[in-house]
mmCIF file of the N, C-alpha and C atoms, coordinates in Angstrom:
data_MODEL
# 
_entry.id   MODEL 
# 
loop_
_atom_site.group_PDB 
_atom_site.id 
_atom_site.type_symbol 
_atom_site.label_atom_id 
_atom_site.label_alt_id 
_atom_site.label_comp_id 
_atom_site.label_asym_id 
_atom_site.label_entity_id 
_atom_site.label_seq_id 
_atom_site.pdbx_PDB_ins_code 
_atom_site.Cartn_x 
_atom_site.Cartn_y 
_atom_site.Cartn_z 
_atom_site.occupancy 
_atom_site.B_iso_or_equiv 
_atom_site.pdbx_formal_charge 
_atom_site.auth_seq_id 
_atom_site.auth_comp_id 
_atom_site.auth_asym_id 
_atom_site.auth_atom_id 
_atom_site.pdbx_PDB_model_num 
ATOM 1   N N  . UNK A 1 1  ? 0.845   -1.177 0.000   1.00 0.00 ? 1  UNK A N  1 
ATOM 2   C CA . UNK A 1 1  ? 0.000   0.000  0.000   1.00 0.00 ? 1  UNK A CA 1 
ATOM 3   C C  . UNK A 1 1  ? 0.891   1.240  0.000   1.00 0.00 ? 1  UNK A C  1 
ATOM 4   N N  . UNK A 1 2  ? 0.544   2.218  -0.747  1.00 0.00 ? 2  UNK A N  1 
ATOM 5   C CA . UNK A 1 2  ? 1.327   3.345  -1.001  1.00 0.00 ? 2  UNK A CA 1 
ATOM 6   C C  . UNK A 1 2  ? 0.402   4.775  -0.060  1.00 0.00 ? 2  UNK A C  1 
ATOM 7   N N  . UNK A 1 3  ? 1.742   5.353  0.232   1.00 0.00 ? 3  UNK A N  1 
ATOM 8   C CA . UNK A 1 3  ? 0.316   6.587  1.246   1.00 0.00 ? 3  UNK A CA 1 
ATOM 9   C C  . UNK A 1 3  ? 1.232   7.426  0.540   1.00 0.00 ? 3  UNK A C  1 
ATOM 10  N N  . UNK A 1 4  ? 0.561   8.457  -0.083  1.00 0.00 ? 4  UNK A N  1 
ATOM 11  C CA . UNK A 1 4  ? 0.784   9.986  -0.387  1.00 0.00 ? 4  UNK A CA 1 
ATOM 12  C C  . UNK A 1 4  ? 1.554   10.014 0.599   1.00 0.00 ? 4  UNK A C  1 
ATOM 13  N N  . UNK A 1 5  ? 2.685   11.560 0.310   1.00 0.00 ? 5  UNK A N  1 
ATOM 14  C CA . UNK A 1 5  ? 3.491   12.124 1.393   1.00 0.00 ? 5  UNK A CA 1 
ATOM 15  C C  . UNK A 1 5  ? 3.109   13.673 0.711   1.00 0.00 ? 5  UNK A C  1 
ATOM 16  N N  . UNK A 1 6  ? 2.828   14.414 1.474   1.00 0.00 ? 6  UNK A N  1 
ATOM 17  C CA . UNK A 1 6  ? 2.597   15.753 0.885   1.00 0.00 ? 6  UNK A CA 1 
ATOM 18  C C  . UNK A 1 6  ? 4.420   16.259 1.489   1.00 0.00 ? 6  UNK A C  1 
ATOM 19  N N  . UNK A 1 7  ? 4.653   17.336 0.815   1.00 0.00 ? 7  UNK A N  1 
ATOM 20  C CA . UNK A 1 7  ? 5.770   18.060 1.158   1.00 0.00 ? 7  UNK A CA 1 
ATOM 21  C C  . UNK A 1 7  ? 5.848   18.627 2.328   1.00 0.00 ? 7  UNK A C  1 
ATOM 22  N N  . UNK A 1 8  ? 6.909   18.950 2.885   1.00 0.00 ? 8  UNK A N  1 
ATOM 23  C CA . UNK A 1 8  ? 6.696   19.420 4.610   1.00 0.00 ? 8  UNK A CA 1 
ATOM 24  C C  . UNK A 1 8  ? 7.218   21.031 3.668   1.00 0.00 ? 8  UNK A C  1 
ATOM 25  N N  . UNK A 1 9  ? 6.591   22.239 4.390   1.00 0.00 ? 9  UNK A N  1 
ATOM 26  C CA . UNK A 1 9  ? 6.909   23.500 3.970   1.00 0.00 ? 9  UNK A CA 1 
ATOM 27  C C  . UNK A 1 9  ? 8.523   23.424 4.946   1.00 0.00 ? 9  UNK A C  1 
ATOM 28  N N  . UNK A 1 10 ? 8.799   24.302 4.092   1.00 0.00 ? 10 UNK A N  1 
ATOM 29  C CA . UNK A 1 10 ? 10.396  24.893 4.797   1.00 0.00 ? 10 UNK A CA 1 
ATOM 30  C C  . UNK A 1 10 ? 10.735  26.416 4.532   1.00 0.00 ? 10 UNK A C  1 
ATOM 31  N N  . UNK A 1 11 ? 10.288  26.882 5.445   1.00 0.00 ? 11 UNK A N  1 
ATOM 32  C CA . UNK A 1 11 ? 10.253  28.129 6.033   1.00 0.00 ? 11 UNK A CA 1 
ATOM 33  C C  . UNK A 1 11 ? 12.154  28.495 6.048   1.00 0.00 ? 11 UNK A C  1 
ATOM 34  N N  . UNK A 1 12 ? 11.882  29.929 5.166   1.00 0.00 ? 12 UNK A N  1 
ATOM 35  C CA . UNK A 1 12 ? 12.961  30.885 4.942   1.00 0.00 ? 12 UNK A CA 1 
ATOM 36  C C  . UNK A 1 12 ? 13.657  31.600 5.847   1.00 0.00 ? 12 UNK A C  1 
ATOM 37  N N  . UNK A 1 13 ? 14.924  31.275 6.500   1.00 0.00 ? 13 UNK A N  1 
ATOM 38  C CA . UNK A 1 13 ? 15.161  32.052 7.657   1.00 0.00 ? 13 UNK A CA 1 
ATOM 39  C C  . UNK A 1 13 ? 16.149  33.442 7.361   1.00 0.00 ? 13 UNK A C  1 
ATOM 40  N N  . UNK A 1 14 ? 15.219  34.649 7.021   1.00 0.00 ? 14 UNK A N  1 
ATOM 41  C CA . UNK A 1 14 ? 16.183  35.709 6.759   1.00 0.00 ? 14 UNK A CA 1 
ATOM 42  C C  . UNK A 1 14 ? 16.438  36.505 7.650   1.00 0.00 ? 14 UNK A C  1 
ATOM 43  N N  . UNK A 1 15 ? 17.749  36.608 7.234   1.00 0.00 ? 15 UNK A N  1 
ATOM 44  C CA . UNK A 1 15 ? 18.285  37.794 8.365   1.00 0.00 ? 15 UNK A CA 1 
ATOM 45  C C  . UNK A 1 15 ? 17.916  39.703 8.326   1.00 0.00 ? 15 UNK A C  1 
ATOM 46  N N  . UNK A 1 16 ? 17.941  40.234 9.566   1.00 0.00 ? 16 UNK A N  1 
ATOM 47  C CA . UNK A 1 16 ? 17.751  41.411 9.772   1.00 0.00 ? 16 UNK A CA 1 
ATOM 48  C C  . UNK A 1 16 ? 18.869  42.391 8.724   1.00 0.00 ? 16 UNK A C  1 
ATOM 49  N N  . UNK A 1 17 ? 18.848  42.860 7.680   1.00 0.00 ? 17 UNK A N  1 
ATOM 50  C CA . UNK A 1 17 ? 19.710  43.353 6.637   1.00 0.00 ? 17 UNK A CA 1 
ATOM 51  C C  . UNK A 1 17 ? 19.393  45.411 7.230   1.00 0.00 ? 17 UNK A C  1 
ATOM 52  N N  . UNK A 1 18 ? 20.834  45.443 8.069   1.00 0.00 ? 18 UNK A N  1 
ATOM 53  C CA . UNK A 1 18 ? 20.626  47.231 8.218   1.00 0.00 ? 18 UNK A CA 1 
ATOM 54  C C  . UNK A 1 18 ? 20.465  47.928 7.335   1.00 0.00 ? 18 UNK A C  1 
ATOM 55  N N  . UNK A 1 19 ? 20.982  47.741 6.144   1.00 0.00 ? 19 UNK A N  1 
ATOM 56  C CA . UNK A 1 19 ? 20.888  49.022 5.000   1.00 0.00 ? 19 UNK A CA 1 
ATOM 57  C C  . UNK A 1 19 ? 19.131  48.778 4.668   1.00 0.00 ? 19 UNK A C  1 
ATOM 58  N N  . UNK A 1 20 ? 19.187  48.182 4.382   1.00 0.00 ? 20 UNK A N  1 
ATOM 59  C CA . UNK A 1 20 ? 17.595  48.246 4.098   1.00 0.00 ? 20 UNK A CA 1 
ATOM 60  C C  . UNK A 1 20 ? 16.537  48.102 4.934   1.00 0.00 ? 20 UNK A C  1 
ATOM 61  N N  . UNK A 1 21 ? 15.859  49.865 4.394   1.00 0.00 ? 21 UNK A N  1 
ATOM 62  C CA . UNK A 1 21 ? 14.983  50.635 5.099   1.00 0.00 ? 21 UNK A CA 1 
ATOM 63  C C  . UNK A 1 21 ? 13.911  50.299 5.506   1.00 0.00 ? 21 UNK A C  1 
ATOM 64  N N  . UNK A 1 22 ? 13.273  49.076 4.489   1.00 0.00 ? 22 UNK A N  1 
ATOM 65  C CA . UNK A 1 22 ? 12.017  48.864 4.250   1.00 0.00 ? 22 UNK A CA 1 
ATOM 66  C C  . UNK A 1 22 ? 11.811  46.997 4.135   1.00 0.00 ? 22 UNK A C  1 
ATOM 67  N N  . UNK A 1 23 ? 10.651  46.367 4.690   1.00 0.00 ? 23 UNK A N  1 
ATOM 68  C CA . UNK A 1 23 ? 10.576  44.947 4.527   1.00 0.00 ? 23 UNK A CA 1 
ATOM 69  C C  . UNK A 1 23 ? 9.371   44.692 3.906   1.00 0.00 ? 23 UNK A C  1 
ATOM 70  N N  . UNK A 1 24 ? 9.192   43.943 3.243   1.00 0.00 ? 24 UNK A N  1 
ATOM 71  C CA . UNK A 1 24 ? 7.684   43.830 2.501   1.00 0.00 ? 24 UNK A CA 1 
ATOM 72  C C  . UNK A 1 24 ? 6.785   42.623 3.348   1.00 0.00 ? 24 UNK A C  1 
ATOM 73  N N  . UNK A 1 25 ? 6.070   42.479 3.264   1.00 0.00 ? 25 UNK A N  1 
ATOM 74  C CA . UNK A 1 25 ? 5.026   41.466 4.144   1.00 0.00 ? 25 UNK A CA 1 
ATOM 75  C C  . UNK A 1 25 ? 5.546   40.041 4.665   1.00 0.00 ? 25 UNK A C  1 
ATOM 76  N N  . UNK A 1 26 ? 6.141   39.743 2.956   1.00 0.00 ? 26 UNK A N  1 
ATOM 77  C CA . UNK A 1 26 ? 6.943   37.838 2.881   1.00 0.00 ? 26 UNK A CA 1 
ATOM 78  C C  . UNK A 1 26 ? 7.681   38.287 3.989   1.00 0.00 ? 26 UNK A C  1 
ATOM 79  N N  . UNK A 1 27 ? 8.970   39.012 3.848   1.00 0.00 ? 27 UNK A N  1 
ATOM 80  C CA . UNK A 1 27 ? 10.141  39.158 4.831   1.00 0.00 ? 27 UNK A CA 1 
ATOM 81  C C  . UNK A 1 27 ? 9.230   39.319 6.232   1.00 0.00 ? 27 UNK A C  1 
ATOM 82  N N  . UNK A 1 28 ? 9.363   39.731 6.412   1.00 0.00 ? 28 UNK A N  1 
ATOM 83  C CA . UNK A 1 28 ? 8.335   39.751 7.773   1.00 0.00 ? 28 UNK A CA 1 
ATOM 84  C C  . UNK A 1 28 ? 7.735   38.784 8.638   1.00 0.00 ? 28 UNK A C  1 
ATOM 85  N N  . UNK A 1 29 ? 6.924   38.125 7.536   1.00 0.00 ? 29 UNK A N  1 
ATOM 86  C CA . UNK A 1 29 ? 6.473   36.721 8.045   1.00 0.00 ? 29 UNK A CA 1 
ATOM 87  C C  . UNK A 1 29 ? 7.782   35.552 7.792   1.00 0.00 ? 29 UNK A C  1 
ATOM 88  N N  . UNK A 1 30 ? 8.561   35.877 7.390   1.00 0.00 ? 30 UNK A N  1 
ATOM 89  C CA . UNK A 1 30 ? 9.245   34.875 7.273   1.00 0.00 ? 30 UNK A CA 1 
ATOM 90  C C  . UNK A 1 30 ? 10.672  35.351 9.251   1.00 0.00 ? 30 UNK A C  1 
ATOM 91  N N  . UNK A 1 31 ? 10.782  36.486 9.123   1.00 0.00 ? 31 UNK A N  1 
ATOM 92  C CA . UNK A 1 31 ? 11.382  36.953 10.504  1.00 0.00 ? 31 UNK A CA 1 
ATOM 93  C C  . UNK A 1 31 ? 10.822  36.883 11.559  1.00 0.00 ? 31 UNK A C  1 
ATOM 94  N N  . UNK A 1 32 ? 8.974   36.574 11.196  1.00 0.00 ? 32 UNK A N  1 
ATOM 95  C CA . UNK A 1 32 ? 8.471   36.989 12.547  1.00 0.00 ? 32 UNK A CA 1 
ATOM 96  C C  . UNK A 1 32 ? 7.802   35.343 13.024  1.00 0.00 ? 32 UNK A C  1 
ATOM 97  N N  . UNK A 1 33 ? 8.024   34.497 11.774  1.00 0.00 ? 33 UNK A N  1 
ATOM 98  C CA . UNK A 1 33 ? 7.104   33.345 11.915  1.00 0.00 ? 33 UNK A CA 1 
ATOM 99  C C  . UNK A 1 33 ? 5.797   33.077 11.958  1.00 0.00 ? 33 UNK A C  1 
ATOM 100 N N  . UNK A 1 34 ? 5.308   34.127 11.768  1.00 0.00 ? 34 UNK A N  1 
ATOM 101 C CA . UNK A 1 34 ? 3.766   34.396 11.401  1.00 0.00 ? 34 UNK A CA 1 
ATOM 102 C C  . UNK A 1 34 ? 3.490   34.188 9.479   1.00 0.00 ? 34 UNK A C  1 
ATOM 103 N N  . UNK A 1 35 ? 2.204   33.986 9.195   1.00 0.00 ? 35 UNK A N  1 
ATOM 104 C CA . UNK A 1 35 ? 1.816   33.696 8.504   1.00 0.00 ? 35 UNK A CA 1 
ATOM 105 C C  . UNK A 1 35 ? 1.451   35.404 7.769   1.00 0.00 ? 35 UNK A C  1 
ATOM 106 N N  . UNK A 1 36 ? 1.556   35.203 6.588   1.00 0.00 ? 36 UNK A N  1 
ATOM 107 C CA . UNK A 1 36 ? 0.850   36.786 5.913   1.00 0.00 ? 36 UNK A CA 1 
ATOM 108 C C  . UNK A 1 36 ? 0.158   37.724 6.449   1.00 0.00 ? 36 UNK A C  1 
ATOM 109 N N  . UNK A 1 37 ? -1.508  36.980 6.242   1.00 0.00 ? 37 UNK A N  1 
ATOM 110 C CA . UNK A 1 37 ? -2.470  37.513 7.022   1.00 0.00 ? 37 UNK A CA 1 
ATOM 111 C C  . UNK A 1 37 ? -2.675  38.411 8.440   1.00 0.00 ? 37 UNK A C  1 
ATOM 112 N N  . UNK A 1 38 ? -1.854  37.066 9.290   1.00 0.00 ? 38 UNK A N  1 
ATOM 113 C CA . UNK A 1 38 ? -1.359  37.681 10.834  1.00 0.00 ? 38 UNK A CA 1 
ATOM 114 C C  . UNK A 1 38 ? -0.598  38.795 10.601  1.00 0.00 ? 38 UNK A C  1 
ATOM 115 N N  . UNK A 1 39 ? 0.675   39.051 9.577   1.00 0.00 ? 39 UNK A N  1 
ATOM 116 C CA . UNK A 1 39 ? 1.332   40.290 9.362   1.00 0.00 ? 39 UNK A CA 1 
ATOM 117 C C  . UNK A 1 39 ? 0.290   41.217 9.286   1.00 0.00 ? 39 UNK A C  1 
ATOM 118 N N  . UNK A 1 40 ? -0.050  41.173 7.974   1.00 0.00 ? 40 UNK A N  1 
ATOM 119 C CA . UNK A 1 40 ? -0.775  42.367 7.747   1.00 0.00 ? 40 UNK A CA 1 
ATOM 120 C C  . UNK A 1 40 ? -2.273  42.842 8.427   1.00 0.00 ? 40 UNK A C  1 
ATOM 121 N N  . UNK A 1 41 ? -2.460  41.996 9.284   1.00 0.00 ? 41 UNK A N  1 
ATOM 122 C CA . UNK A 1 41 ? -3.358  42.379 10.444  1.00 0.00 ? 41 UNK A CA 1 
ATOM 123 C C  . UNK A 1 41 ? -2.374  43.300 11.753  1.00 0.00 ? 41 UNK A C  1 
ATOM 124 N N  . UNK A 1 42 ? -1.494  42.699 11.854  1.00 0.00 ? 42 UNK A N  1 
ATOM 125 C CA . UNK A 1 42 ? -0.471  43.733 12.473  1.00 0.00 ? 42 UNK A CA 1 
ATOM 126 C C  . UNK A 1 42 ? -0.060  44.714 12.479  1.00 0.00 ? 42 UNK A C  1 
ATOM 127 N N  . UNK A 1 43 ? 0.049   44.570 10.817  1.00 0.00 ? 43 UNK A N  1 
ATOM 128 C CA . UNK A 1 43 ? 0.777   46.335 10.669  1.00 0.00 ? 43 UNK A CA 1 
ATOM 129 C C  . UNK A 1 43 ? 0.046   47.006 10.087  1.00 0.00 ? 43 UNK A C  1 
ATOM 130 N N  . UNK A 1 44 ? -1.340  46.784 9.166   1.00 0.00 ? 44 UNK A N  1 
ATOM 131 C CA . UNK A 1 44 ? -2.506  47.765 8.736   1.00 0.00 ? 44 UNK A CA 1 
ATOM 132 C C  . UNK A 1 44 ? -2.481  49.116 9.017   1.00 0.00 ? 44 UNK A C  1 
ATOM 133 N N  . UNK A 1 45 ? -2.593  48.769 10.667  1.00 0.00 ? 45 UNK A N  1 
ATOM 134 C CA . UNK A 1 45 ? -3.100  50.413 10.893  1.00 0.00 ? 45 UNK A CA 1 
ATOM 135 C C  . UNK A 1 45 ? -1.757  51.003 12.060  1.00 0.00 ? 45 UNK A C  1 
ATOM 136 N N  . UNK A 1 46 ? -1.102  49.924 11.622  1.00 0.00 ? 46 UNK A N  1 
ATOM 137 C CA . UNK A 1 46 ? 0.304   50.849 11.762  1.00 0.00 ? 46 UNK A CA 1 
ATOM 138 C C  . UNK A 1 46 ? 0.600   52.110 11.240  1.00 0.00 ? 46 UNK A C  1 
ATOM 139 N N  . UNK A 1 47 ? 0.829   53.217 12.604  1.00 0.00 ? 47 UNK A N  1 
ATOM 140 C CA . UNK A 1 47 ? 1.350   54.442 12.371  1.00 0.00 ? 47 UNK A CA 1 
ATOM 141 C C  . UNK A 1 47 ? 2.835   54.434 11.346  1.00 0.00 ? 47 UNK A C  1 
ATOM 142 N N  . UNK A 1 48 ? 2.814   54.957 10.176  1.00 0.00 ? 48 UNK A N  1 
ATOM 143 C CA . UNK A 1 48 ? 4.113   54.975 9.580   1.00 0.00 ? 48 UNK A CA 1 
ATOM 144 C C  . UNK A 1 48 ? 4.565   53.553 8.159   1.00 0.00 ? 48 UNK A C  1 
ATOM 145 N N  . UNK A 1 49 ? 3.154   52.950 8.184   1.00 0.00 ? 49 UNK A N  1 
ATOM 146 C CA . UNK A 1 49 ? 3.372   51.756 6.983   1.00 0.00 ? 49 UNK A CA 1 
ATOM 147 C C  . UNK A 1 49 ? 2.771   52.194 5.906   1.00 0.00 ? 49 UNK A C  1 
ATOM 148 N N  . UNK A 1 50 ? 3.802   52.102 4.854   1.00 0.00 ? 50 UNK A N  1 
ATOM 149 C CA . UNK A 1 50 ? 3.105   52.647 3.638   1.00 0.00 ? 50 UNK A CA 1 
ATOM 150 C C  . UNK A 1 50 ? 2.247   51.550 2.989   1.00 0.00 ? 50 UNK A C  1 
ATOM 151 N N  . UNK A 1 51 ? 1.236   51.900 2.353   1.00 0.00 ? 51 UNK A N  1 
ATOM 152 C CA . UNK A 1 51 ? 0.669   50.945 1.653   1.00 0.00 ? 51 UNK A CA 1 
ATOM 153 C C  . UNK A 1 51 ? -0.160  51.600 0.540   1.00 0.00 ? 51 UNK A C  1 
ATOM 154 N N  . UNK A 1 52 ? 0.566   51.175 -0.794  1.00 0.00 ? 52 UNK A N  1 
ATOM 155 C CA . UNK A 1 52 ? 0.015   51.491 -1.988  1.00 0.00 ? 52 UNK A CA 1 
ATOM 156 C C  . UNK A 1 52 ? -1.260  50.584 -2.567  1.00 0.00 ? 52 UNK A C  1 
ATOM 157 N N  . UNK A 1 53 ? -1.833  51.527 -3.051  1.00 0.00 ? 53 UNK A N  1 
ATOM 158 C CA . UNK A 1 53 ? -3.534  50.524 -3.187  1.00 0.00 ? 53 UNK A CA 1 
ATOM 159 C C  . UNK A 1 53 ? -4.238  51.224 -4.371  1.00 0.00 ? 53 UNK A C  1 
ATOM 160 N N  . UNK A 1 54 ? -4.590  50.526 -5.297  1.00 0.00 ? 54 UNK A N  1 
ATOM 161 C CA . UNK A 1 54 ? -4.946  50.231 -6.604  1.00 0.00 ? 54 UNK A CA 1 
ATOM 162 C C  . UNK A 1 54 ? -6.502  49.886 -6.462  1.00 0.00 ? 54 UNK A C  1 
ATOM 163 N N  . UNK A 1 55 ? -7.149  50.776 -6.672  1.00 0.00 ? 55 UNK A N  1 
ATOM 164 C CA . UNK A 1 55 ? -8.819  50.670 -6.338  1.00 0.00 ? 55 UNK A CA 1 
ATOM 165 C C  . UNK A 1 55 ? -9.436  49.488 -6.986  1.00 0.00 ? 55 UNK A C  1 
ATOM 166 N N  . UNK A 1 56 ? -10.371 48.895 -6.656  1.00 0.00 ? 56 UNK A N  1 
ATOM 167 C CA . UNK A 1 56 ? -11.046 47.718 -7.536  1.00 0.00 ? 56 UNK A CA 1 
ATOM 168 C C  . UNK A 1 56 ? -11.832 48.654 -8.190  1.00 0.00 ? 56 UNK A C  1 
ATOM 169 N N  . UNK A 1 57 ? -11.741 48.166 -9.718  1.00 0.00 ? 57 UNK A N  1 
ATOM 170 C CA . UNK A 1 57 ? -12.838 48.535 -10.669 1.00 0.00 ? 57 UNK A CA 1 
ATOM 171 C C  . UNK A 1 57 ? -14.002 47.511 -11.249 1.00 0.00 ? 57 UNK A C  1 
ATOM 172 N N  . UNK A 1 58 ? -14.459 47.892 -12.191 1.00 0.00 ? 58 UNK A N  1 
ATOM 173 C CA . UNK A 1 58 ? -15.899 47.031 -12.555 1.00 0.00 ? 58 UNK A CA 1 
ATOM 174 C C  . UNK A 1 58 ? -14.745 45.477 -13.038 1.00 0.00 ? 58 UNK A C  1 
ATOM 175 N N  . UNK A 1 59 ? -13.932 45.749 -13.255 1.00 0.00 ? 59 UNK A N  1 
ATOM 176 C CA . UNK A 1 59 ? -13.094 44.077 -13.884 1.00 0.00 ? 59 UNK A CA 1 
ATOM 177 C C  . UNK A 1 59 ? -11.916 43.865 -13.338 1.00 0.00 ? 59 UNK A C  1 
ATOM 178 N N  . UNK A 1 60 ? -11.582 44.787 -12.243 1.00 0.00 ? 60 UNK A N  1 
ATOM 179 C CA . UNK A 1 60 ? -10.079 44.105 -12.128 1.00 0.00 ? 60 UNK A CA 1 
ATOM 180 C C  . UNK A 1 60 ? -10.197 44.318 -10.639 1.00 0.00 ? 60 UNK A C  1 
ATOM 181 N N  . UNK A 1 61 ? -9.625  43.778 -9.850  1.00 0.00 ? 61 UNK A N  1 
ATOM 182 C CA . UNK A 1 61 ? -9.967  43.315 -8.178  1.00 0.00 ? 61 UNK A CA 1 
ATOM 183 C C  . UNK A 1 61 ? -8.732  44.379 -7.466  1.00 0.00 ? 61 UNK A C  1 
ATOM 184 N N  . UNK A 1 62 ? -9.560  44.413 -6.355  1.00 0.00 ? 62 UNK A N  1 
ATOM 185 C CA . UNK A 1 62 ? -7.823  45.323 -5.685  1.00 0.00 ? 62 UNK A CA 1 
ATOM 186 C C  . UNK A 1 62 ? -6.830  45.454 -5.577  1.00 0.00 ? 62 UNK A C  1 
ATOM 187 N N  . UNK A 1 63 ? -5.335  45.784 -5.504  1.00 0.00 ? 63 UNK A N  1 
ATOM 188 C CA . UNK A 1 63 ? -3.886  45.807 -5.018  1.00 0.00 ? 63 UNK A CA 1 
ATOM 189 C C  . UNK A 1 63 ? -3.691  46.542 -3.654  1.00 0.00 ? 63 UNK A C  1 
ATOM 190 N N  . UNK A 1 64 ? -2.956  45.911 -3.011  1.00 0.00 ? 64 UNK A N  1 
ATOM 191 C CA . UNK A 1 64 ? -2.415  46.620 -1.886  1.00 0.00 ? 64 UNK A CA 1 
ATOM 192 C C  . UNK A 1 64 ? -0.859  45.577 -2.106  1.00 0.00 ? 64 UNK A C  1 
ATOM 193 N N  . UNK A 1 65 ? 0.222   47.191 -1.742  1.00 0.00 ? 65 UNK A N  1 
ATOM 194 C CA . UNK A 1 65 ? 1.465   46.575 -1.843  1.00 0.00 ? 65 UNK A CA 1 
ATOM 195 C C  . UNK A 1 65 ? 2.056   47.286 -0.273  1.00 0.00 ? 65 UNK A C  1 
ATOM 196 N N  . UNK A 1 66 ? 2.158   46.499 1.091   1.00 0.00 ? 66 UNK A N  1 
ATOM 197 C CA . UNK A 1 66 ? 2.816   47.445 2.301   1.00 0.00 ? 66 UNK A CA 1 
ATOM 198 C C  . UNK A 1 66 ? 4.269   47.019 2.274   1.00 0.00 ? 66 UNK A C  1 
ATOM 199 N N  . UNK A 1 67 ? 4.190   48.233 2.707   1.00 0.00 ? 67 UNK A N  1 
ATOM 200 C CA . UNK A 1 67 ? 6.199   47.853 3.100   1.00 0.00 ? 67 UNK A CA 1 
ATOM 201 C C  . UNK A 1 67 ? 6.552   48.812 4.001   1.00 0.00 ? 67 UNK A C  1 
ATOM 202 N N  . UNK A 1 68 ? 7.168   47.851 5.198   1.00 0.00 ? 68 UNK A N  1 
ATOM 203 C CA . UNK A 1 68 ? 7.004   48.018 6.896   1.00 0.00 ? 68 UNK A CA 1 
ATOM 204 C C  . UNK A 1 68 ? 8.295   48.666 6.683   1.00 0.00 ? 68 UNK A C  1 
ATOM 205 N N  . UNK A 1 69 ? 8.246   49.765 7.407   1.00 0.00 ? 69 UNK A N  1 
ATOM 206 C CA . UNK A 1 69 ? 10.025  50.287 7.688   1.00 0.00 ? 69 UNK A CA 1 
ATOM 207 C C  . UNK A 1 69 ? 10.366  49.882 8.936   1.00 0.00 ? 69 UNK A C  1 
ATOM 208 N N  . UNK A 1 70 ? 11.884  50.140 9.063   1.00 0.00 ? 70 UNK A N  1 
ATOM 209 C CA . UNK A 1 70 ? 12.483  49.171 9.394   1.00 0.00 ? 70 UNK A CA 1 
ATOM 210 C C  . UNK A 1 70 ? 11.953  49.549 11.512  1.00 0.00 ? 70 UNK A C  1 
ATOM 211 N N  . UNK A 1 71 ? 11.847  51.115 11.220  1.00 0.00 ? 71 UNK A N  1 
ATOM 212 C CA . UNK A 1 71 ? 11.938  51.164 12.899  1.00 0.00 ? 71 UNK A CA 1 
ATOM 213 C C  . UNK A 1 71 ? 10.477  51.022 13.254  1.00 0.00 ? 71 UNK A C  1 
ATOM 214 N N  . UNK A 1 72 ? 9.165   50.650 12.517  1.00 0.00 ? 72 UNK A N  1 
ATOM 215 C CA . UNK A 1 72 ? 8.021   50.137 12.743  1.00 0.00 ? 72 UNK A CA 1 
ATOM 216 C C  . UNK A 1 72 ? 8.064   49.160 13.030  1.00 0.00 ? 72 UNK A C  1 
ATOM 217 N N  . UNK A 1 73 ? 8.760   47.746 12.251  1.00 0.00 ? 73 UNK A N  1 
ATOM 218 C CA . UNK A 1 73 ? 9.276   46.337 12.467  1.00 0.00 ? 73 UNK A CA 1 
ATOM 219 C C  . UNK A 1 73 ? 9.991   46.111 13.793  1.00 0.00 ? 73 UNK A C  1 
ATOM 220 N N  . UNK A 1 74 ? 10.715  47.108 14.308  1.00 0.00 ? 74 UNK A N  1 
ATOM 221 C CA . UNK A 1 74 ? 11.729  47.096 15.288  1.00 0.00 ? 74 UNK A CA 1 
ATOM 222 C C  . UNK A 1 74 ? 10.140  47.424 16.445  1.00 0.00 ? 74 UNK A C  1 
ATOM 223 N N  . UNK A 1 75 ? 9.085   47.932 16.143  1.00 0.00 ? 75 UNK A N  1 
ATOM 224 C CA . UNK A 1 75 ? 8.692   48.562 17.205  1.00 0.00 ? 75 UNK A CA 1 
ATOM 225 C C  . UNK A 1 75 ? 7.659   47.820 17.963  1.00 0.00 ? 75 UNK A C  1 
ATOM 226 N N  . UNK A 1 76 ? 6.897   47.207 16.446  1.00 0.00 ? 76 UNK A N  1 
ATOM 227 C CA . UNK A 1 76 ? 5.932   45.938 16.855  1.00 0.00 ? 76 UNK A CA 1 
ATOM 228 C C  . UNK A 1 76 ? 6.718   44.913 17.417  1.00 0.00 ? 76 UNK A C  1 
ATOM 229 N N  . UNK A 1 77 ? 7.798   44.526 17.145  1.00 0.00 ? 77 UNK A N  1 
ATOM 230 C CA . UNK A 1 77 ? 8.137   43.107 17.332  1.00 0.00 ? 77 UNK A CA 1 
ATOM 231 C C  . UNK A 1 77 ? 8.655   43.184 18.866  1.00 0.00 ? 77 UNK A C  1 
ATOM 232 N N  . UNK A 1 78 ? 8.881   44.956 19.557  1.00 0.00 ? 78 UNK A N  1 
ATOM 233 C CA . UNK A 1 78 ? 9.668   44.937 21.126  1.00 0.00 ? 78 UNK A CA 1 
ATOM 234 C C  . UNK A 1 78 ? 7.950   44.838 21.488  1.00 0.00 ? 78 UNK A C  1 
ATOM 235 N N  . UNK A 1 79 ? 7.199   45.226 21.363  1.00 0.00 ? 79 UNK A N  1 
ATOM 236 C CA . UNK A 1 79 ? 5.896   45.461 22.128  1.00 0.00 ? 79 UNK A CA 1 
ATOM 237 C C  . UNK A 1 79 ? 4.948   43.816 21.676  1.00 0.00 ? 79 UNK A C  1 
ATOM 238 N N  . UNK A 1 80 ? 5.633   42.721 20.646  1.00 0.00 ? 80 UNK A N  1 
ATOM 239 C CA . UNK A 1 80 ? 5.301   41.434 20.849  1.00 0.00 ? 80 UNK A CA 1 
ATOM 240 C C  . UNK A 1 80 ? 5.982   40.685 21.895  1.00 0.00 ? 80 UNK A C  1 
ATOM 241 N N  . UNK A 1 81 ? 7.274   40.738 22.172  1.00 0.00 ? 81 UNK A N  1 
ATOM 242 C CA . UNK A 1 81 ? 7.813   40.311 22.271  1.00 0.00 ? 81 UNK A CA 1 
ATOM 243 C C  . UNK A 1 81 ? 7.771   40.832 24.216  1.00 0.00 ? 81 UNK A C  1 
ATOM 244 N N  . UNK A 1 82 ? 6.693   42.114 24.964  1.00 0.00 ? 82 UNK A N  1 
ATOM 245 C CA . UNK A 1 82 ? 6.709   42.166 25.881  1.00 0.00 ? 82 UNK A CA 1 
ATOM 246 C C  . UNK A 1 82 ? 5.577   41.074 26.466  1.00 0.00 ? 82 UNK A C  1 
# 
């Protein structure tokens, strides 16, 4: 008897990079171990996150592109991490 094996995910471990100002959602969830969603429920209505957004029209569905700077990331993650 044969049993399916689905793939085990393997999660990206990136490092904190100083020169760069800005992290986009993936990086984030991949630093913070949270899943997307949970990010961007986090940082939404974060004071200081930009987020570019592309209106839905009669045929084409919304965009939102955020990207967390770096001392917002630094700020949520001391006040998770209390």
């Amino acid at each position: 008897m044969l049993i399916a094996r689905y793939p085990q995910r393997v999660t990206k471990k990136t490092e904190v990079d100083p020169d760069k100002p800005c992290f986009t959602v993936a990086e984030v969830s991949a630093l913070l171990g949270f899943s997307r969603w949970t990010v961007i429920r986090l940082f939404e209505h974060e004071r200081g996150v930009n987020i570019l957004l592309r209106p839905e029209t009669m045929h084409k569905r919304r965009r939102r592109k955020m990207t967390i700077p770096r001392a917002v990331f630094l700020r949520v993650k001391a006040r998770l991490e209390t």
